[in-house]
C-alpha positions, -999 to 999 in steps of 0.1 A, spaced: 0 0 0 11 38 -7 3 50 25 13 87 34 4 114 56 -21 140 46 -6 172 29 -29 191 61 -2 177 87 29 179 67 48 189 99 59 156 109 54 116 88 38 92 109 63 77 120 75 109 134 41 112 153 41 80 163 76 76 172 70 102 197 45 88 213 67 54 214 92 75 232 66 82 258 76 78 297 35 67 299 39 27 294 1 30 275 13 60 250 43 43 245 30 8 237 2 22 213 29 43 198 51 11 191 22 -11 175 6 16 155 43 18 137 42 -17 134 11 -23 118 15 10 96 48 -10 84 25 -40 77 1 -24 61 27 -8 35 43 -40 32 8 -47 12 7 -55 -23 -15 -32 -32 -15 -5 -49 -43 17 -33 -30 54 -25 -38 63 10 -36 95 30 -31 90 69 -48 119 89 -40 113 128 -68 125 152 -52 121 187 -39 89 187 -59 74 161 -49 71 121 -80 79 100 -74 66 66 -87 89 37 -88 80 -4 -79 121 -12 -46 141 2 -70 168 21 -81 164 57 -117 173 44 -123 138 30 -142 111 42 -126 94 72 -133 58 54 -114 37 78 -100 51 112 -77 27 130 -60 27 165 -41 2 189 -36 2 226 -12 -26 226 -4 -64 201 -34 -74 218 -60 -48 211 -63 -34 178 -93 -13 166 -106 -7 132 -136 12 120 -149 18 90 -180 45 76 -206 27 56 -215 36 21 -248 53 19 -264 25 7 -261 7 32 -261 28 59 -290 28 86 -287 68 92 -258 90 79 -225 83 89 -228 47 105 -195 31 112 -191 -7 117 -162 -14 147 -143 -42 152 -115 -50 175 -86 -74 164 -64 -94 186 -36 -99 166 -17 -80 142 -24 -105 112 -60 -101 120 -55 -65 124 -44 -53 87 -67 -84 74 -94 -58 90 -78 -28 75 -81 -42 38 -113 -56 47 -128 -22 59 -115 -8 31 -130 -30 4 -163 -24 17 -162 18 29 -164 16 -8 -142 48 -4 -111 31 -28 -134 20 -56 
């Protein structure tokens, strides 16, 4: 996968971001930091050649099909440690129940975890 941060946060890369909150002296920020590199490193690893733009919101990585932080948030990801991953994704339209529904789902391993990330993906419908 091509994945890249969003033009709108230019100021660091994500591994910047997240490599500071690795660094943490907080054993939670830091062990989130460590697997959200991890699995951002897994998820380029990908072949696939899908462009996406990574906009971080706190600690979470919202994954977006256009380089402008005004896009759809199509998948959002975040982990709190290798045993707790969590990805959501926004629902096309036509499937939705109301505007903006989101399906969750929690992962347990990271396998499992960018498995869910191509998954959500697939069917946000927002890569098509």
């Amino acid at each position: 996968m091509h994945l890249t941060r969003c033009k709108d946060q230019k100021h660091s890369t994500l591994e910047e971001f997240y490599g500071k909150l690795a660094d943490s002296r907080e054993p939670v920020t830091r062990k989130g930091g460590e697997v959200m590199l991890d699995w951002i490193a897994r998820l380029r690893a990908l072949p696939d050649d899908r462009r996406i733009f990574g906009l971080t919101s706190h600690y979470r990585l919202c994954l977006l099909s256009q380089d402008d932080y005004t896009s759809p948030w199509f998948v959002i990801i975040s982990a709190l440690d290798e045993r707790n991953y969590y990805v959501e994704y926004l629902m096309p339209e036509n499937e939705a129940p109301w505007q903006a529904a989101y399906v969750r789902g929690e992962a347990r391993s990271a396998e499992d975890a960018v498995w869910m990330v191509v998954t959500a993906m697939d069917k946000s419908g927002g890569w098509d």
